[in-house]
Legacy VTK file of the C-alpha trace (Angstrom):
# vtk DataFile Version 3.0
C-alpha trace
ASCII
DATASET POLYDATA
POINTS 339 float
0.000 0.000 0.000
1.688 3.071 -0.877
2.941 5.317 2.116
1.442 9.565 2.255
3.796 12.004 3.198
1.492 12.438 6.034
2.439 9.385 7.391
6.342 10.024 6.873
6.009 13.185 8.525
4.789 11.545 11.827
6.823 8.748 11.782
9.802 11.364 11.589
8.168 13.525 13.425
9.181 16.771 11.019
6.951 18.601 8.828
5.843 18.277 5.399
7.838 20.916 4.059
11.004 19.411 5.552
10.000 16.028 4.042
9.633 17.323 0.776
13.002 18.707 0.762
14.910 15.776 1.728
13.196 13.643 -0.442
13.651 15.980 -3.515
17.125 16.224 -2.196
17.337 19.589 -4.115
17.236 22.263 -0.636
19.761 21.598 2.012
18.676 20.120 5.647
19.872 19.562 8.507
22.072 16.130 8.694
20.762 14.878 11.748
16.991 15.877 9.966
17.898 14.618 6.697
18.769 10.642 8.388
15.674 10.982 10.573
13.639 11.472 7.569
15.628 8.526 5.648
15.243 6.037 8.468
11.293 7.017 8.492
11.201 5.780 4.858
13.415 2.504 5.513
10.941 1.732 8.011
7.543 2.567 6.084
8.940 0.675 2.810
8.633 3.864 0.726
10.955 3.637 -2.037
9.101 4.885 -4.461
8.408 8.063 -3.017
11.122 10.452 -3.930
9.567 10.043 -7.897
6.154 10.276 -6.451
7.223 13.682 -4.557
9.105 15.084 -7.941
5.941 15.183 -10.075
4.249 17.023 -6.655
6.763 19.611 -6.522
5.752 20.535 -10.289
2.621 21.264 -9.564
4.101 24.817 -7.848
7.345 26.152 -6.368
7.576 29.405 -4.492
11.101 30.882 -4.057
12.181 32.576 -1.351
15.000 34.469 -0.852
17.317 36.134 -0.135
18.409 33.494 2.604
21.618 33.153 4.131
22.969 33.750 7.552
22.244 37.549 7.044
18.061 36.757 7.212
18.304 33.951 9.505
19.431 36.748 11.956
17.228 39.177 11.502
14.343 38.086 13.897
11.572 39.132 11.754
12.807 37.854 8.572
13.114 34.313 10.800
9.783 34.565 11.770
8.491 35.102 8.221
10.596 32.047 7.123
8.626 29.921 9.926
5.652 31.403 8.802
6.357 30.412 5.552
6.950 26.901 5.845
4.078 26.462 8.398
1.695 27.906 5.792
3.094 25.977 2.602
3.102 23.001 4.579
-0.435 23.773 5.130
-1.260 23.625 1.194
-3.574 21.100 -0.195
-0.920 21.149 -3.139
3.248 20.380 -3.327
4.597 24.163 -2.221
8.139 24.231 -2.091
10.740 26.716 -1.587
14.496 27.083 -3.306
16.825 28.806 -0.582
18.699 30.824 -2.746
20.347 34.038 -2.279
19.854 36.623 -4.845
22.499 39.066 -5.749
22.399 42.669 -4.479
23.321 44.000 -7.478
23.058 43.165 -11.706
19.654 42.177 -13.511
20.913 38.901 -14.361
18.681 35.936 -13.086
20.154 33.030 -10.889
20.402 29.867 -12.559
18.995 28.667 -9.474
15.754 30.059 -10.810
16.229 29.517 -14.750
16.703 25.708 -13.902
13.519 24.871 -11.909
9.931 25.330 -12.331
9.109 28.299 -10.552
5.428 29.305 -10.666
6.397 32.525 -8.797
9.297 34.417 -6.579
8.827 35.723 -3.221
11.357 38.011 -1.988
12.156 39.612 1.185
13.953 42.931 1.868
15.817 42.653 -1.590
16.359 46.405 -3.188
17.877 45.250 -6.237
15.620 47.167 -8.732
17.254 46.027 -12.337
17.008 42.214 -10.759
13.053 42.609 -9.530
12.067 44.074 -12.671
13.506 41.431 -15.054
12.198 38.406 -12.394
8.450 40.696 -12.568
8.339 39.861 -16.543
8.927 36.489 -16.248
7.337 35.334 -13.018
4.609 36.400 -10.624
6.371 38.545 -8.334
5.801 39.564 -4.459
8.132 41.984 -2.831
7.931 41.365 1.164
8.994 44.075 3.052
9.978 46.158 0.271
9.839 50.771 -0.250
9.476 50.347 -3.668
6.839 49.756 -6.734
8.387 47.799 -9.125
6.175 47.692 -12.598
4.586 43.852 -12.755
5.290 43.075 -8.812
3.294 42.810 -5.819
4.486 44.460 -2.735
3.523 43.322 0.718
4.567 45.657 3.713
3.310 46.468 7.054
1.142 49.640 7.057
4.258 51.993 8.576
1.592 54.785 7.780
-1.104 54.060 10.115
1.610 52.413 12.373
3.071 55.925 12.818
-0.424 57.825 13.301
-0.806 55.135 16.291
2.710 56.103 17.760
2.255 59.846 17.774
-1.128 59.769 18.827
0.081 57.374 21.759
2.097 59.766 22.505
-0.242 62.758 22.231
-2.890 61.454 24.528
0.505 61.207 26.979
0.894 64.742 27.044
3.698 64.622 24.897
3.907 67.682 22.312
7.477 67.701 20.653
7.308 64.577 18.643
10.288 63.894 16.804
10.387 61.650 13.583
13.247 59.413 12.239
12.693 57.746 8.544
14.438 56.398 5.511
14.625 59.083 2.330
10.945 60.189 1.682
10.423 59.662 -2.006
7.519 59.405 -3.504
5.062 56.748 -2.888
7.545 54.657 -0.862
7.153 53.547 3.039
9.284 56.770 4.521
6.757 58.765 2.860
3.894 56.966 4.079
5.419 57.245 7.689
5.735 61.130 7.224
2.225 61.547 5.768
1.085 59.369 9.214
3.168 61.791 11.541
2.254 64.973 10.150
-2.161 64.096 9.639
-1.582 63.226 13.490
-0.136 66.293 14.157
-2.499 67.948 12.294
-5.081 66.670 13.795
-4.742 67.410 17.154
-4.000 71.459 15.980
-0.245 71.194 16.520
2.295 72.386 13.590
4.489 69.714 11.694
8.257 71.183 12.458
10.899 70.580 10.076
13.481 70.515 12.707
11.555 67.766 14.493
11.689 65.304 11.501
14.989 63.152 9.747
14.922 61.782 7.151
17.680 59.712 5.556
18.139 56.977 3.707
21.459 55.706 6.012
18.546 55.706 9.663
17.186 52.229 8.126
18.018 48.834 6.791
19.588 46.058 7.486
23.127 46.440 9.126
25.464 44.307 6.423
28.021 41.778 7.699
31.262 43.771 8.569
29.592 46.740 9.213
28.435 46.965 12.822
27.742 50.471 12.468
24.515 51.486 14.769
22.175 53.179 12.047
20.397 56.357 12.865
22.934 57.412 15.387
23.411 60.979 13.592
20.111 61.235 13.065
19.723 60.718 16.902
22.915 63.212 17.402
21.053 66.161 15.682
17.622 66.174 16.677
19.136 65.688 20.377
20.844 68.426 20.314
19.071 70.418 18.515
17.301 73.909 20.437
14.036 72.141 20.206
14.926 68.832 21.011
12.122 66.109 21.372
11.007 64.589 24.527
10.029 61.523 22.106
10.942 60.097 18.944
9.094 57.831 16.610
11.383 55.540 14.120
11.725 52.539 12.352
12.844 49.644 14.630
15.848 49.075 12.549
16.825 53.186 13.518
16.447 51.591 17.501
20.302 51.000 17.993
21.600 54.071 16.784
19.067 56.270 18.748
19.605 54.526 21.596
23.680 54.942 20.877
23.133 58.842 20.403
20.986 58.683 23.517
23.633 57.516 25.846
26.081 59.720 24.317
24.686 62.626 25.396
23.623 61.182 28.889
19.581 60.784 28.009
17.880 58.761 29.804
15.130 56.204 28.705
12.248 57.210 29.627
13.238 60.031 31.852
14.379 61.956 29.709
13.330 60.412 26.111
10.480 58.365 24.739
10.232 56.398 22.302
7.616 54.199 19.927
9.356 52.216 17.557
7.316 51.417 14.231
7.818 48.011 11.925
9.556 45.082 13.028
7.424 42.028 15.006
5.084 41.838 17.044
6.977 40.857 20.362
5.456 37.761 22.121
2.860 37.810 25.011
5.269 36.459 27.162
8.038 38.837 26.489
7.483 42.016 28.208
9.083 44.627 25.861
11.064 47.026 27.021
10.133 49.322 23.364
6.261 50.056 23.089
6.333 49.287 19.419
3.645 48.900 16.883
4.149 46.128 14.465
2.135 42.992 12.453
2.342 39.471 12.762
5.156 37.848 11.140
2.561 35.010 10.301
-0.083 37.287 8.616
2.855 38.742 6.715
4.082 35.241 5.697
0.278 34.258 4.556
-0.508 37.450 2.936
2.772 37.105 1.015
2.769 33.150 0.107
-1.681 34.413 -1.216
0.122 37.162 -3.499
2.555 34.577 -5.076
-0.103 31.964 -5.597
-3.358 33.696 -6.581
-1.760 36.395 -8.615
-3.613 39.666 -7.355
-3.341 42.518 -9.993
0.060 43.264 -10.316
1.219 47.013 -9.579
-0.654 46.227 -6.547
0.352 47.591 -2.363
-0.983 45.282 -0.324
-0.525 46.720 3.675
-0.501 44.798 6.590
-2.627 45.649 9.098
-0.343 46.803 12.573
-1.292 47.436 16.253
0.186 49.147 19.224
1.712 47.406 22.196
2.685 49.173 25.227
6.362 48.727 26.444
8.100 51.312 29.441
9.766 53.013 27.197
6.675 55.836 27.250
6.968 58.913 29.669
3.552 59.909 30.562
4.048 63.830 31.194
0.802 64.267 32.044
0.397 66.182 35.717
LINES 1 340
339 0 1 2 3 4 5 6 7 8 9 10 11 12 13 14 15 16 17 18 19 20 21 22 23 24 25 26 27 28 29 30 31 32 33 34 35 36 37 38 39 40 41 42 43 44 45 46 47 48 49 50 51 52 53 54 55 56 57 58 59 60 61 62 63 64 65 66 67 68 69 70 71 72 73 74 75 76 77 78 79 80 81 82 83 84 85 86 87 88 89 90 91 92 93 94 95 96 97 98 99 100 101 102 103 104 105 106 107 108 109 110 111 112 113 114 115 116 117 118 119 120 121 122 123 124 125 126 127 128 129 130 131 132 133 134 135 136 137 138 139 140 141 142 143 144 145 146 147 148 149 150 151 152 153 154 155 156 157 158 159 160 161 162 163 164 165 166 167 168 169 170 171 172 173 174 175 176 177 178 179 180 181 182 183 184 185 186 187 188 189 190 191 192 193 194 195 196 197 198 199 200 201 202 203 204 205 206 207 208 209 210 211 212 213 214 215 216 217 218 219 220 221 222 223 224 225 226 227 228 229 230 231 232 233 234 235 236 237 238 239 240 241 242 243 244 245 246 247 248 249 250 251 252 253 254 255 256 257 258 259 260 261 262 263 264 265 266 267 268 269 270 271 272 273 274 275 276 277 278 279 280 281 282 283 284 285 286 287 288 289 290 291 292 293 294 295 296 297 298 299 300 301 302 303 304 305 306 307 308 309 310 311 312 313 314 315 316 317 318 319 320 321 322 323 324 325 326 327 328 329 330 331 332 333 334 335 336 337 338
């Protein structure tokens, strides 16, 4: 009687997306994974499963990338990756993902992805415009976490704009009046400008004036740090609004700016909260159990990873923005300067 993957997968006790890798044998696992798996399929008499699984897989493969030891320790980007295989897995149909960089630079496509069926790309945090273009004409494209519109692609982001209107409104209602803001180049359309359009309505709205001295924007205060360069982003920024005659008593930024602001912080002898707030927009939502230290306002990585893996796989009108829905949660890193 032929054997279901199911039935591998609790016999191995793994899950279906790491028993369709090993028995591809085309995406690296774990060693100690990889024999578990093996020995399962000794035991069940399955030798005819590896062919069975190859005509699955070409029913649809999703890749994902970049990967690499740079996204595995970013702890979002890991916890879009679990979210990944968790919904995939999920799939009535073979889902399977290559882990395969993609170059930073040059519109040349992997062979990785010119030698396998790929029914669509996923990417995450990749800026590599001439690259994302050429992959949009040939595949269904989704851009996770991604400032710009490329022509043919889906992006998928969370909603920084309404994530920033939450911050400085949390901050309002806290009797704080001198709000400052720290964001990536505003261009148009992109995320930095949706975080400045959400700062400056709340503003607005509550009859205060939107200072220029009070906002940074910069496109060296976010991204990812590279390997080798350990440099704290958004520590100048932090430098010159802090010193600045109007200096804030709180700042709203990116959480990849939360290093350097806290590094500019301690330079100058500010304490957190005494003497600076802060609301840090983007990133994860941090777990129940974990009491955060940040009050932050992020999405679920797993609503992220779903929204994402739907984009690849349905094929929404391309062009499309999708934004993911964020929420507030309180850390102590809030003054309240009320009375």
């Amino acid at each position: 009687m032929p054997v279901s993957v199911d039935e591998l997968c609790r016999r191995a006790g793994v899950a279906r997306i790491t028993a369709y890798r090993v028995i591809s044998g085309r995406v690296k696992v774990a060693e100690p994974t990889r024999q578990k798996v093996l020995r399962a399929m000794e035991e069940l008499g399955c030798p005819k499963m590896r062919s069975r699984s190859r005509r699955a897989r070409g029913r649809g493969i999703v890749l994902w990338g970049p990967l690499g030891d740079g996204v595995q320790q970013d702890p979002l980007f890991a916890d879009i990756y679990k979210g990944l295989e968790t919904a995939m897995a999920g799939r009535g149909r073979a889902l399977s993902s290559i882990s395969c960089p993609l170059p930073e630079e040059g519109a040349g496509l992997p062979v990785e992805l010119l030698r396998e069926k790929v029914d669509g790309v996923l990417t995450i945090g990749l800026y590599n415009r001439p690259l994302l273009a050429a992959m949009a004409k040939r595949w269904p494209l989704c851009c996770l976490l991604s400032s710009q519109l490329i022509p043919g692609a889906v992006a998928v982001a969370p909603d920084y704009g309404d994530g920033v209107r939450q911050a400085v409104e949390h901050l309002l209602a806290r009797g704080h009046r001198r709000i400052g803001l720290v964001t990536g180049l505003i261009q148009e359309r992109n995320l930095s400008r949706q975080m400045y359009e959400g700062y400056a309505g709340a503003l607005l709205r509550a009859g205060l004036t939107v200072g220029p001295a009070l906002v940074h924007s910069d496109a060296g205060n976010v991204g990812r740090i590279k390997p080798g360069k350990p440099l704290p982003l958004a520590r100048q920024a932090g430098l010159t609004l802090l010193t600045s005659p109007s200096r804030p008593t709180a700042i709203v930024a990116r959480e990849d700016s939360e290093a350097g602001l806290l590094a500019a912080a301690a330079e100058l002898g500010l304490a957190v909260p005494g003497d600076l707030s802060f609301v840090l927009v983007g990133g994860r939502t941090p777990a129940a159990q974990e009491p955060p230290r940040m009050t932050r306002v992020a999405c679920s990585a797993d609503e992220l990873a779903e929204i994402a893996l739907r984009a690849v796989t349905l094929a929404p009108p391309r062009g499309a923005r999708i934004l993911v829905p964020v929420e507030l949660r309180e850390g102590s890193s809030v003054r309240d300067l009320r009375g």
